[in-house]
DRENKOLVO-266234 format. One record per residue (C-alpha): residue in three letters; x, y, z. Coordinates in steps of 0.25 Angstrom, whole numbers, padded with zeros to 4 digits, always signed. Layout:
N
AlaXYZ ...
This chain:
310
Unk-0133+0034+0141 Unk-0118+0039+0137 Unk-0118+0055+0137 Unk-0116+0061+0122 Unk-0100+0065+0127 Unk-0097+0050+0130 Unk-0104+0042+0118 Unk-0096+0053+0110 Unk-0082+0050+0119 Unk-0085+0037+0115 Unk-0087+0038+0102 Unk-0074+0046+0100 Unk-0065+0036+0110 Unk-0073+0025+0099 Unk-0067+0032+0088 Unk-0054+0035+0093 Unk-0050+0021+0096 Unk-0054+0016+0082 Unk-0046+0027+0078 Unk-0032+0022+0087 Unk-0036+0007+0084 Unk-0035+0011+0068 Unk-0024+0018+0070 Unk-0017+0006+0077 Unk-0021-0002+0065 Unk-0015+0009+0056 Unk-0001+0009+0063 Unk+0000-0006+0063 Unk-0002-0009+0051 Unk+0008+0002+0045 Unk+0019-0003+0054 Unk+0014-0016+0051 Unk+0015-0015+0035 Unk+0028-0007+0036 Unk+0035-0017+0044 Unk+0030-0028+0034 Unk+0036-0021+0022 Unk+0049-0018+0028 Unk+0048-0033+0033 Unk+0043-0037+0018 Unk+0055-0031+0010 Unk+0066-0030+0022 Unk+0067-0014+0019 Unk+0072-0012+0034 Unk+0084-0020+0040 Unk+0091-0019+0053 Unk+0100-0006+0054 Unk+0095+0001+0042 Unk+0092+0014+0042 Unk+0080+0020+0034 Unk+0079+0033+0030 Unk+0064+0035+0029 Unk+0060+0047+0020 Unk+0051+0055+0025 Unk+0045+0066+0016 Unk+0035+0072+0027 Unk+0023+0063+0019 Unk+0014+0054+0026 Unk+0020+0043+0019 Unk+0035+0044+0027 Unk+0031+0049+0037 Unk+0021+0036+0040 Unk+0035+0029+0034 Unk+0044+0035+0045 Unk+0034+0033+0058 Unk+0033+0019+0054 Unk+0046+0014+0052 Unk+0051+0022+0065 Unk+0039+0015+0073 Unk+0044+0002+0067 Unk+0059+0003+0070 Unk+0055+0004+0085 Unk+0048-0011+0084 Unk+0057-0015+0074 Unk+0065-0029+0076 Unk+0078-0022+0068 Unk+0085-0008+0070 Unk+0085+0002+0059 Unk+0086+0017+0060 Unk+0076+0028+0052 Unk+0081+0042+0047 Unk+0069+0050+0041 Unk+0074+0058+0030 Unk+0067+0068+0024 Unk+0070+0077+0011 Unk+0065+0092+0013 Unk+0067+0094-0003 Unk+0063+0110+0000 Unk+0048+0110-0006 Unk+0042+0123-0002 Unk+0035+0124+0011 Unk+0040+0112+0016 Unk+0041+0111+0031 Unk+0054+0106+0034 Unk+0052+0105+0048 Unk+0043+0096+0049 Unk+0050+0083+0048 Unk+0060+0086+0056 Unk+0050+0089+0068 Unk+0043+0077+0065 Unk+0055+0067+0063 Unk+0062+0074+0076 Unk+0050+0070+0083 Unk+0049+0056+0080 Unk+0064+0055+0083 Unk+0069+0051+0070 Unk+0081+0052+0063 Unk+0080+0060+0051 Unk+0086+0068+0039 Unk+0080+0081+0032 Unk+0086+0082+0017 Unk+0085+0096+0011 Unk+0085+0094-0003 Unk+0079+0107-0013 Unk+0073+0094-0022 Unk+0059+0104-0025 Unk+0066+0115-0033 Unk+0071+0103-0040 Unk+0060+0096-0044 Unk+0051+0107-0046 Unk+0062+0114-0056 Unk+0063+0102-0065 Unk+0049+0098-0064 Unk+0039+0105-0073 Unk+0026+0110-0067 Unk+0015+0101-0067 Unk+0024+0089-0067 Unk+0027+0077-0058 Unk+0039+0081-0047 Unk+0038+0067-0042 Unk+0049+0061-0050 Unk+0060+0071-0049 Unk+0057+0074-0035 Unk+0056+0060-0030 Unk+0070+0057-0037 Unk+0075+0068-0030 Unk+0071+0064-0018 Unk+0076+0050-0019 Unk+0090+0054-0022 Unk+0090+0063-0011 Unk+0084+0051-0002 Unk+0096+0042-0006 Unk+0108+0052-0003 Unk+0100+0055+0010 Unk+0100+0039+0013 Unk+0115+0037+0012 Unk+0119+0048+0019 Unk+0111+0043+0031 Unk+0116+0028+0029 Unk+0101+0025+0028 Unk+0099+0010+0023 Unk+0085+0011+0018 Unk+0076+0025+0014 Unk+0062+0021+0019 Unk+0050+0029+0010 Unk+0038+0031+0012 Unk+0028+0025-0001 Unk+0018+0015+0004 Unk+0010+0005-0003 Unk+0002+0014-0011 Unk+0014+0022-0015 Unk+0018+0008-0022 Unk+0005+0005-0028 Unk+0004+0018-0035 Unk+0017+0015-0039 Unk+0015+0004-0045 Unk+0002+0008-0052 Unk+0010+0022-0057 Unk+0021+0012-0064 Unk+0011+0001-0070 Unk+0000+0015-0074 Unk+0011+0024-0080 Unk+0025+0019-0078 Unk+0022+0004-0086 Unk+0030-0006-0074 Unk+0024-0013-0065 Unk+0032-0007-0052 Unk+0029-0001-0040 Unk+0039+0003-0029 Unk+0046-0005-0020 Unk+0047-0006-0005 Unk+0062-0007-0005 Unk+0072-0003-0017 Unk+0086-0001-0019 Unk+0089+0013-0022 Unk+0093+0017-0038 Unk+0108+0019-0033 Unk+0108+0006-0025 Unk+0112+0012-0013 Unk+0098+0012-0004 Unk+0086+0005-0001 Unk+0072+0012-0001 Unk+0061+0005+0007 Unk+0046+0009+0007 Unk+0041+0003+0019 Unk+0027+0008+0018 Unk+0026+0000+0006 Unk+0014-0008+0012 Unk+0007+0005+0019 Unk-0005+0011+0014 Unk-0006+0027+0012 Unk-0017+0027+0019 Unk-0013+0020+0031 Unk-0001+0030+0030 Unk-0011+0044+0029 Unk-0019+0036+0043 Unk-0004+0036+0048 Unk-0002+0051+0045 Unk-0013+0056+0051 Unk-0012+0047+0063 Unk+0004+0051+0065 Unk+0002+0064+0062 Unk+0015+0065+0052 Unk+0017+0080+0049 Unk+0015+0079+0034 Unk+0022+0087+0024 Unk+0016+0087+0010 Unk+0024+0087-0003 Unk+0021+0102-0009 Unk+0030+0096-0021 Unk+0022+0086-0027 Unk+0011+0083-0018 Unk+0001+0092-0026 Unk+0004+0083-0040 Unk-0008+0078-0039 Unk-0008+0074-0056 Unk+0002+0064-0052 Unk-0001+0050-0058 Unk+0003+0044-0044 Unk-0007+0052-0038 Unk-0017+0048-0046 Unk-0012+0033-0044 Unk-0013+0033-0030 Unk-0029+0038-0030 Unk-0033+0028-0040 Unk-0025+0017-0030 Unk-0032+0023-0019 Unk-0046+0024-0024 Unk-0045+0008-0027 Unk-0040+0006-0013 Unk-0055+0013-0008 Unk-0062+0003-0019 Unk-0054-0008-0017 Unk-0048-0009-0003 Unk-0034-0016-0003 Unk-0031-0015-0018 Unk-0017-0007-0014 Unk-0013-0018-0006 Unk-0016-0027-0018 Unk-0008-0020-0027 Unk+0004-0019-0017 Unk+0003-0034-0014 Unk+0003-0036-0029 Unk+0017-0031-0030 Unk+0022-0039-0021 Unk+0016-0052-0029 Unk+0022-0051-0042 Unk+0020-0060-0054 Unk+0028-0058-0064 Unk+0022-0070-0073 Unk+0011-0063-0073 Unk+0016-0048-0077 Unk+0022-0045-0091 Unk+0037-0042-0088 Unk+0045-0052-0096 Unk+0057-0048-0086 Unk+0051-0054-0075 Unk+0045-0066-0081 Unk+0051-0075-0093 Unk+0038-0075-0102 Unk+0048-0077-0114 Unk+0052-0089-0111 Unk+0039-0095-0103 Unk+0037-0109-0108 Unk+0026-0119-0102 Unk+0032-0129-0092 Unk+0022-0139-0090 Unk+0022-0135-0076 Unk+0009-0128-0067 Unk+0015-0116-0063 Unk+0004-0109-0050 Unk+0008-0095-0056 Unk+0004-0096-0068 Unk-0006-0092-0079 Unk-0017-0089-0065 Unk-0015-0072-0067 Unk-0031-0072-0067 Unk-0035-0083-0061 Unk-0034-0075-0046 Unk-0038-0063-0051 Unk-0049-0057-0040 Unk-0062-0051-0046 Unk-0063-0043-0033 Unk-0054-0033-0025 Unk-0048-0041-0015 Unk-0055-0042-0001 Unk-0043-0038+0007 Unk-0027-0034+0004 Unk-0017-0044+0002 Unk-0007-0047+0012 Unk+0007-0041+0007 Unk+0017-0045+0017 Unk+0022-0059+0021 Unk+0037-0053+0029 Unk+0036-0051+0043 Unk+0035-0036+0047 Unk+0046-0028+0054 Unk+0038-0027+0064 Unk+0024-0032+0070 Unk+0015-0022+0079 
């Protein structure tokens, strides 16, 4: 019979190998959806350089160690220059980016820019900061980017980031319209990619806690609580724990658009729709698929080979 020390040794070595094997799972398939979404909409090209934003939040700091792991395996040559804006909230450690960016041997930018004084003078108390300071920021971003010579700015939303978006703009905004995982800038002049755009937020809170990012938390509008994208994202997060791949759903649902179907009369000539005589397979079926039950397991997104395949 096995003393109580080593049923407990083995116990714990059980665990801790279930742990590593999820954690193998984990960093596949981020690596995994991120090469399929720069594959899917070409964001990276050979001898780019992306500036990847990097605000001291899970989200691009997640974004940063994973593009830098796949531009080692890569079959193309780019370079990465993290860039980060300290805009001068108070109590804001300034030093730890620097340590942490030195340490992964990463080329990187710190842009000082005073843009608190200026959002919280023109904002009155109680409202929304998000606006003004993420314009701000943006413009800020873009300067930043061409005096680097950058070629793409890389940021760090993920796919529920662009759900909740699209369910902000459909619930209050009146557009069916969500956000995209590559853009031209407003002046023409760059092209913004998000190549989280198929990560979970959760799979990038596991990857957190696993990397052991040094976090810095937003003191500027973390605390906004009232927001209606905060309250967005717990409704999309509490039908995710009913229904198990429904975000998924929703994201593969932008990428399969009908407009025959919708109601914009600019993509769609329902003016002058006559009757031809002829079947046509996307027609009046809108119903005739429609599931009485959550779907059993999510739908594939991707068809594009990835950048790269662990």
């Amino acid at each position: 019979m096995n003393a109580p020390n080593e049923l407990d040794f083995a116990a714990h070595r059980k665990a801790q190998l279930k742990a590593e094997h999820e954690t193998h799972k984990l960093s596949k398939r981020l690596h995994r959806q991120v090469g399929q979404a720069i594959a899917d909409f070409n964001m990276i090209e050979a001898g780019d350089k992306v500036m990847v934003c990097v605000s001291g939040g899970k989200d691009s700091y997640a974004l940063l160690d994973i593009l830098v792991s796949l531009r080692e395996r890569a079959p193309i040559g780019f370079d990465i220059v993290a860039v980060n804006l300290d805009q001068k909230q108070p109590g804001f450690p300034a030093e730890v980016l620097p340590a942490y960016l030195k340490s992964r041997g990463v080329a990187f930018h710190i842009e000082n820019q005073d843009t608190y004084s200026i959002v919280k003078r023109l904002v009155p108390e109680g409202q929304t900061m998000c606006s003004l300071c993420s314009r701000l920021r943006r413009g800020i971003l873009y300067r930043v980017a061409g005096e680097l010579g950058a070629t793409k700015i890389a940021l760090g939303h993920h796919r529920d980031d662009i759900v909740v978006t699209l369910l902000m703009n459909m619930f209050f905004g009146g557009k069916l319209k969500g956000m995209p995982p590559k853009l031209a800038s407003d002046d023409g002049r760059h092209i913004v990619i998000r190549p989280l755009a198929y990560v979970a937020e959760t799979d990038l809170e596991r990857w957190a806690l696993h990397r052991q990012f040094p976090i810095i938390p937003c003191t500027l509008c973390g605390s906004q609580d009232h927001l209606q994208r905060v309250q967005v994202k717990q409704m999309l997060r509490d039908w995710e724990r009913q229904y198990p791949g429904r975000s998924d759903n929703m994201l593969h649902a932008m990428a399969h658009v009908v407009p025959s179907h919708l109601l914009d009369r600019n993509l769609h000539p329902f003016a002058t729709l006559q009757a031809t005589g002829v079947t046509d397979a996307a027609g009046d079926v809108a119903f005739d698929d429609e599931p009485c039950a959550p779907p059993a397991a999510t739908v594939r997104l991707h068809r594009a080979p990835p950048l790269q395949e662990d």
